[in-house]
C-alpha positions in Angstrom: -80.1 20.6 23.6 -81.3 16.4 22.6 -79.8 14.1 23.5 -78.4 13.3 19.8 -76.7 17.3 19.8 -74.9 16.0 23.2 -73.5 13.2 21.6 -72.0 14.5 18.3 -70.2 17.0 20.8 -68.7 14.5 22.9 -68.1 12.3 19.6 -66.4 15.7 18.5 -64.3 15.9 21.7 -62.6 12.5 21.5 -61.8 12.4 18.0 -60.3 16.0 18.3 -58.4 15.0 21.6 -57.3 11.8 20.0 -56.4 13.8 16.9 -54.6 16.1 19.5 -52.8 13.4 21.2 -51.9 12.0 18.0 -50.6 15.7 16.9 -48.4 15.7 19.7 -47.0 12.3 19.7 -46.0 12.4 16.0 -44.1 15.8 17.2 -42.6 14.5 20.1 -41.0 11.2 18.6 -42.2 11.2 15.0 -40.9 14.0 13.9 -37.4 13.5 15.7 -37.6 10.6 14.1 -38.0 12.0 10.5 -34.9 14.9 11.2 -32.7 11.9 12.2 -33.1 10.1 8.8 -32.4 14.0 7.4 -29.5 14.0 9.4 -28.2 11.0 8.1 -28.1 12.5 4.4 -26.9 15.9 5.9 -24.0 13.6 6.8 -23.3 12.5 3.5 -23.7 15.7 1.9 -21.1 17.1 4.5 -19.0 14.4 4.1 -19.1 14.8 -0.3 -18.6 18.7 0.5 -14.9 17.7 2.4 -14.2 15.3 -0.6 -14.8 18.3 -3.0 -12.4 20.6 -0.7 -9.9 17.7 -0.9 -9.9 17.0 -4.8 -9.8 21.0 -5.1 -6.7 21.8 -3.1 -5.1 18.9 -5.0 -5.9 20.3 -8.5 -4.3 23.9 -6.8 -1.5 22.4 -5.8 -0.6 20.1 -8.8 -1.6 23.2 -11.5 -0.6 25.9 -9.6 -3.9 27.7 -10.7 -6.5 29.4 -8.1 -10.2 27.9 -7.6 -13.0 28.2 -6.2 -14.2 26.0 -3.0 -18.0 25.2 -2.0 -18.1 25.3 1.9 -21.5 24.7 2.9 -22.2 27.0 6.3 -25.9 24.6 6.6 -28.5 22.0 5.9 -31.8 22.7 5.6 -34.3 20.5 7.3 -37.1 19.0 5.5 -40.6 21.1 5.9 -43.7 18.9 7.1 -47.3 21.0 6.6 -48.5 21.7 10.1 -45.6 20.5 12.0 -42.8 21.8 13.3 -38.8 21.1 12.0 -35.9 23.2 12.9 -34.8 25.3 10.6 -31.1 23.8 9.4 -28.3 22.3 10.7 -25.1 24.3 10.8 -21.4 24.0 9.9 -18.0 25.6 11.1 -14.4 25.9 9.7 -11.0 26.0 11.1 -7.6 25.6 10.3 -4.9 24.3 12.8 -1.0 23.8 12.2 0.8 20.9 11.6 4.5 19.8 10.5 5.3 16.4 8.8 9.0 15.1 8.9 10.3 12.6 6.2 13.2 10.4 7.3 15.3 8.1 5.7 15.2 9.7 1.9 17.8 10.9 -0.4 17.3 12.0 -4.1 19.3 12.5 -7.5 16.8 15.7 -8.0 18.1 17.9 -5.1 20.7 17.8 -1.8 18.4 16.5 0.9 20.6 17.9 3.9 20.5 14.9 6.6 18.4 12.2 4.4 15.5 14.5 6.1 12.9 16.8 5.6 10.6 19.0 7.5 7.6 20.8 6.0 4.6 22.9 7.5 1.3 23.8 7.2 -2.4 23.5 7.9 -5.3 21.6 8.0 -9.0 21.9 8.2 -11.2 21.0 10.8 -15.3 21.1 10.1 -17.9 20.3 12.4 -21.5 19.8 11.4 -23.8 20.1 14.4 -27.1 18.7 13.8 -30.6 19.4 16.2 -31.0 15.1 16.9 -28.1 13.4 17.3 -24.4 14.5 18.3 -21.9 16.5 16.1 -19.6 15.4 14.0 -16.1 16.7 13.5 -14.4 16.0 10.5 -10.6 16.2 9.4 -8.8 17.3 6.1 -4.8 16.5 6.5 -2.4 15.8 5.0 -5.3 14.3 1.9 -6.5 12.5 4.4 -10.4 12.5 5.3 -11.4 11.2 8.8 -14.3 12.3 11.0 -13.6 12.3 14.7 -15.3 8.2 14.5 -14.3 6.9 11.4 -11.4 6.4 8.8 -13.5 7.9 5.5 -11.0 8.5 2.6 -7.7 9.2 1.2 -3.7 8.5 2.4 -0.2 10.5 2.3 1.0 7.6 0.4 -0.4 5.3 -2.5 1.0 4.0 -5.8 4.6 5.0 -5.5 3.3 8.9 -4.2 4.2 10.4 -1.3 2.1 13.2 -1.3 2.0 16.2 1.3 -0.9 18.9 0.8 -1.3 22.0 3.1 -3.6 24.7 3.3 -2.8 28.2 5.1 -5.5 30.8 6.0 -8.7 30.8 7.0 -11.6 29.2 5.6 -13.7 30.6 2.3 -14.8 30.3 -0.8 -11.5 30.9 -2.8 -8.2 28.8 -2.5 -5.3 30.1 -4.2 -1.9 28.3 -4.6 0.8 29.8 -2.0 3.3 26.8 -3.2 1.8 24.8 -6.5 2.1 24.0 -9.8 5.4 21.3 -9.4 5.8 18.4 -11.0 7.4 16.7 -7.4 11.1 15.2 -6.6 12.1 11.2 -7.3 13.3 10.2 -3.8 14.8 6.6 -2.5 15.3 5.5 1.2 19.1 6.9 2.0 19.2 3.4 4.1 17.9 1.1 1.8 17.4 -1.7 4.7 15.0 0.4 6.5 11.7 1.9 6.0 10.9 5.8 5.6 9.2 7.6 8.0 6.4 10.3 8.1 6.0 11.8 11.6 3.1 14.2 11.7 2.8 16.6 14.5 0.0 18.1 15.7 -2.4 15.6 14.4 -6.2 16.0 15.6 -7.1 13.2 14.0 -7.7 10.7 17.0 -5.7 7.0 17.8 -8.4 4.8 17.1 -9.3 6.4 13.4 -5.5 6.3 12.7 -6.0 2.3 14.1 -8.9 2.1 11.2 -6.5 4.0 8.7 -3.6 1.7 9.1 -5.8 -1.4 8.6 -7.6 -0.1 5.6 -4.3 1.2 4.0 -1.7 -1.8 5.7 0.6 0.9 6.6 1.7 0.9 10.3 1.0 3.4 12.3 3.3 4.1 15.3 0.8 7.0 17.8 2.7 8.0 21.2 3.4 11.9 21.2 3.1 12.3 17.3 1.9 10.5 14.7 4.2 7.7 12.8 3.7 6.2 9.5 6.3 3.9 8.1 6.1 3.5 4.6 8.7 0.2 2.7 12.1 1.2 1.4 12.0 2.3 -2.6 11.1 5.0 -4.9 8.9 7.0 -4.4 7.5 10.6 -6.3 7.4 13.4 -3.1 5.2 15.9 -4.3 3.7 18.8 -1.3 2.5 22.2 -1.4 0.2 24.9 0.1 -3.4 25.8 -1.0 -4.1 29.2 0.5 -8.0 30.6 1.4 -5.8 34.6 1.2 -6.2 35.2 -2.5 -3.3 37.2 -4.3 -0.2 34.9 -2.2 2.9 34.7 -3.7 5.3 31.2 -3.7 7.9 30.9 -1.2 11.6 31.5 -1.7 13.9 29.2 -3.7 15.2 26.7 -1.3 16.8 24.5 -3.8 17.9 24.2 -7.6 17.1 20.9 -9.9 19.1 20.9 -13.2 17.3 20.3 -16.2 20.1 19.3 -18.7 23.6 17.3 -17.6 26.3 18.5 -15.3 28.9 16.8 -17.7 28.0 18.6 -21.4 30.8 19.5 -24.7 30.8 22.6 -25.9 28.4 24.1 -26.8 26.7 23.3 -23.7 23.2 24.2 -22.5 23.3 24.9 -19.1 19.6 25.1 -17.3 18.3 25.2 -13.9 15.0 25.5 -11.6 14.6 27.2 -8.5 12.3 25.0 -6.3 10.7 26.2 -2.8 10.8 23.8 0.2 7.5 21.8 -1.3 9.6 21.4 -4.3 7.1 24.5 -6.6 9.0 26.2 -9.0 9.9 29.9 -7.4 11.0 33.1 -8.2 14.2 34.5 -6.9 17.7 35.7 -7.8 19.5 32.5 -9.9 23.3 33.2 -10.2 25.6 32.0 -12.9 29.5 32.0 -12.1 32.5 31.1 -13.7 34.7 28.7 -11.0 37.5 27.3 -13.1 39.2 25.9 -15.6 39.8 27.8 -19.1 39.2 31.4 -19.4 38.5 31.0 -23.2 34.9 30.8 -22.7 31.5 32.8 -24.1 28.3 32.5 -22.4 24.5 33.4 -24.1 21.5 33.8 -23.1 18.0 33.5 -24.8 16.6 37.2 -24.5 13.2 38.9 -26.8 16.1 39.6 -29.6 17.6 36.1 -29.5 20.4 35.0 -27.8 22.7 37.7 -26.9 26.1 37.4 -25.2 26.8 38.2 -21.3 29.4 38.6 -18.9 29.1 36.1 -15.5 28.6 37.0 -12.9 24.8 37.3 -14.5 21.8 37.1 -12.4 18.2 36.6 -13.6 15.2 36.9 -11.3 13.1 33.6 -12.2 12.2 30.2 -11.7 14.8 29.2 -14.2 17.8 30.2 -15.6 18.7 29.0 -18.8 22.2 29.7 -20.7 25.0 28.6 -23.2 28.3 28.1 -23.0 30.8 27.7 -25.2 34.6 27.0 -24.3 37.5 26.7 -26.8 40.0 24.7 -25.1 40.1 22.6 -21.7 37.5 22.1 -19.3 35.6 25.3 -17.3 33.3 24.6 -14.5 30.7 26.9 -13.8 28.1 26.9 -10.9 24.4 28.4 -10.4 23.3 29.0 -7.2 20.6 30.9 -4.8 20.5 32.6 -1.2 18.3 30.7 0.7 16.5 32.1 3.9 17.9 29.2 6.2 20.9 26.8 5.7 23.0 28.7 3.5 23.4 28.9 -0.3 22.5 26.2 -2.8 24.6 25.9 -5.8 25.0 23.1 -8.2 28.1 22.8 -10.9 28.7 22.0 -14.4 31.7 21.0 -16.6 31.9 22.0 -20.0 34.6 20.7 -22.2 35.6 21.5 -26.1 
């Protein structure tokens, strides 16, 4: 071999070990590098898919409607011809339970027992655990969005609402409405000198993103064993519910009645009611009318297929309302519609009909 065949060969040799070197280097830190900046919009993407789950189990709640939900399982990493990039980065649900309390309220609506209220639930926890840089867990309670960093989105309370969604079940693609489809209670603070209170147990959502939620919202935020938020004396609409990932759920039992037409009424009087579960969703169950006292000399109707047809009280209707009415002929009769609740007795409320 001349001396020229010699030296393409070791001309050869460097470029292809600089070539290789270069190779190497560029997967070693370039290419990390690249995934990071991948990662950063797999964030994002995550972060819109937790927004979408929020603004869903709202619209379930408020219509009372199932929907479908879009949890995302993985990312796919960007492919780079003759390199290597791992293949995606991956996602995981879970739901944990949590109770908020509501002190200091009363309402016109309903008989808040105690000028309190305790409701249960559950919220979601999703972490997306990228190849380059650390996982990130994000939060969906209570409407709020928060990753385990970072205050992103969304508050129990804002413009006069004091809203309270839960979900129940497992993660998937399907949320149905357990307790939806309510149009919420008007409520006040019982003690109009001090503020109402939301205490939220079991809250995963850590101190110092709570910190960043009550300085982007102004609310204060009292953290020791639960989680306080103290909201200014007024009015305020309290709506909750349940969005449920088990399709086919039914609502939960009455737990109070809200009338729909004055306790006070001449004859003839329309007397209507709505049975309302503990999130304030209309629900089915057993609605009784009674007479209580006052003038026999009364008739009672109700609307049937036919029209309205005449009835003798007791009468009990398996609905979310019950809607009659009554005619008296002389002096006043009271009459009462009422449930059985599972806890705290039964729930009645009374109307006065006079000629």
């Amino acid at each position: 071999m001349n001396s020229k065949g010699v030296a393409s060969i070791l001309i050869a040799s460097i470029f292809l070990a600089i070539f290789a070197s270069v190779f190497v280097m560029y997967q070693a830190v370039g290419i990390p590098g690249y995934c990071k900046n991948a990662e950063r919009a797999m964030l994002q993407e995550f972060l819109s898919s937790m927004k979408e789950l929020s603004a869903r189990q709202r619209n379930v709640i408020g219509s009372g409607e199932p929907s479908g939900v879009n949890l995302p399982t993985q990312f796919a990493y960007p492919s780079i011809p003759f390199f290597l990039t791992p293949p995606y980065a991956s996602v995981s649900y879970s739901t944990y339970d949590i109770s908020v309390t509501v002190r200091n309220i009363d309402s016109d609506e309903v008989n808040i027992l105690g000028q309190h209220i305790t409701l249960s639930g559950q919220a979601v926890m999703a972490v997306l655990t990228p190849v380059f840089t650390k996982p990130v867990i994000a939060y969906l309670e209570l409407g709020i969005l928060a990753t385990d960093g970072a205050y992103v989105d969304g508050s129990p309370v804002s413009r006069g609402e004091i809203y309270l969604p839960f979900f129940s079940g497992t993660p998937t693609s399907q949320l149905s409405p357990a307790s939806g489809g309510g149009r919420g209670v008007l409520i006040k603070a019982s003690n109009p000198y001090q503020n109402i209170t939301i205490e939220i147990s079991g809250s995963k959502i850590p101190q110092h993103v709570w910190n960043a939620y009550s300085r982007a919202t102004g609310y204060k935020v009292n953290y020791s064993h639960n989680v306080v938020i103290e909201i200014p004396p007024g009015e305020y609409l309290l709506k909750s519910g349940i969005a449920s990932f088990i399709s086919g759920v039914s609502s939960a039992r009455p737990h109070y009645l809200r009338t729909l037409t004055p306790v006070v009424q001449k004859s003839p009087a329309v007397v209507s009611v709505e049975a309302l579960d503990e999130y304030f969703n209309p629900s089915r169950g057993d609605i009784t009318l009674n007479f209580v006292s006052g003038s026999n000399n009364y008739n009672v109707k109700v609307p049937m297929q036919s029209g309205l047809e005449n009835i003798t009280l007791p009468y009990t209707v398996t609905d979310s309302r019950l809607s009659a009415v009554v005619e008296v002929s002389d002096g006043v009769s009271v009459f009462k519609a009422g449930i059985s609740r599972i806890s705290g007795g039964p729930y009645e409320v009374a109307f006065a009909v006079f000629p």
